[in-house]
C-alpha positions in Angstrom: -16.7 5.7 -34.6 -16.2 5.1 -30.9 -13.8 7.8 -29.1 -11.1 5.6 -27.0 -11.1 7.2 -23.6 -8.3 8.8 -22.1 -5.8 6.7 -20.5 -5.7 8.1 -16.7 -9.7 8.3 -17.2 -10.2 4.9 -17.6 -8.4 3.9 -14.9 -10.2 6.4 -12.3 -13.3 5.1 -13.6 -12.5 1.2 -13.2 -11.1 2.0 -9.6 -14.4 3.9 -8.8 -16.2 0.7 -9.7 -13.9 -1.5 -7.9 -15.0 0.2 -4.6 -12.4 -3.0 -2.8 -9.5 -1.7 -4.4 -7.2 -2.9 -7.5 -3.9 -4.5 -7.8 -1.5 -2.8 -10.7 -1.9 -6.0 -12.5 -5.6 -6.5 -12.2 -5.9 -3.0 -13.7 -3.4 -4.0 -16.4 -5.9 -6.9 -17.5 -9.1 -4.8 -17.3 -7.9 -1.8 -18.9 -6.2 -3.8 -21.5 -2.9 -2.3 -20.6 1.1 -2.8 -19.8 2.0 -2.8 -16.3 4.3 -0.5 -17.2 1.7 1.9 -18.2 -0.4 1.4 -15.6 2.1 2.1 -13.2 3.0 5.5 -14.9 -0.3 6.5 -14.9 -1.1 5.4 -11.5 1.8 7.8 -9.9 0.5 10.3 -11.6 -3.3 9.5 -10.6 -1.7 9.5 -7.3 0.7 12.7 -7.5 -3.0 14.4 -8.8 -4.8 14.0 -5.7 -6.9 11.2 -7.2 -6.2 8.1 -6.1 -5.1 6.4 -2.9 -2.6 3.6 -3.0 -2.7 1.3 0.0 0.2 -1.7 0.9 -1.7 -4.5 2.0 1.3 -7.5 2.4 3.2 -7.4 -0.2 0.0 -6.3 -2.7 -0.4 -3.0 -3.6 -3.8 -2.2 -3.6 -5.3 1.3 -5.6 -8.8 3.0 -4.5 -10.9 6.0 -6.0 -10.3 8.7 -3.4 -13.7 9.4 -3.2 -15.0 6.1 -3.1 -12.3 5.2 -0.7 -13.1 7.9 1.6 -16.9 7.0 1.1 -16.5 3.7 2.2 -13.9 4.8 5.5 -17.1 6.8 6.2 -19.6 4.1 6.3 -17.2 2.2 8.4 -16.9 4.4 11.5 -21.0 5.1 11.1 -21.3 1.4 11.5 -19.1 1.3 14.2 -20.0 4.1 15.8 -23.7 2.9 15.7 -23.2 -0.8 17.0 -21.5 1.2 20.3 -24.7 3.3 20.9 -27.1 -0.4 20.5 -24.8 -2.1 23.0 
């Protein structure tokens, strides 16, 4: 028998594979949840440390720390590497 994984787990691990980010409701669908629920765990994802919620508009969008972080990273290397080749 298959072990359901833990609520706030599931949701970390969908957001680190969503390296773009995740609406509340696009979480809701994938990890067949209430928005309601998602929502509860998400403040505590974010009261944790965890996660990283970022108001894009009106959207709300929620990143992986890590993966967010990863990505901010690559960004300025990028950057910083197209000034040196100019």
């Amino acid at each position: 028998m298959e072990k359901k994984k833990e609520p706030k787990s599931l949701i970390l691990d969908l957001l680190k594979h969503h390296p773009e980010g995740l609406t509340i409701q696009k979480l809701s669908k994938l990890a067949n949840m209430s928005r309601i629920t998602v929502t509860k765990y998400m403040h505590e994802l974010i009261g944790e440390g965890n996660i990283i919620e970022r108001k894009i508009g009106v959207a709300r969008l929620m990143f992986a720390k890590e993966r967010f972080l990863e990505t901010v990273k690559e960004e300025d290397i990028i950057k910083k590497l197209r000034e040196k080749l100019k």
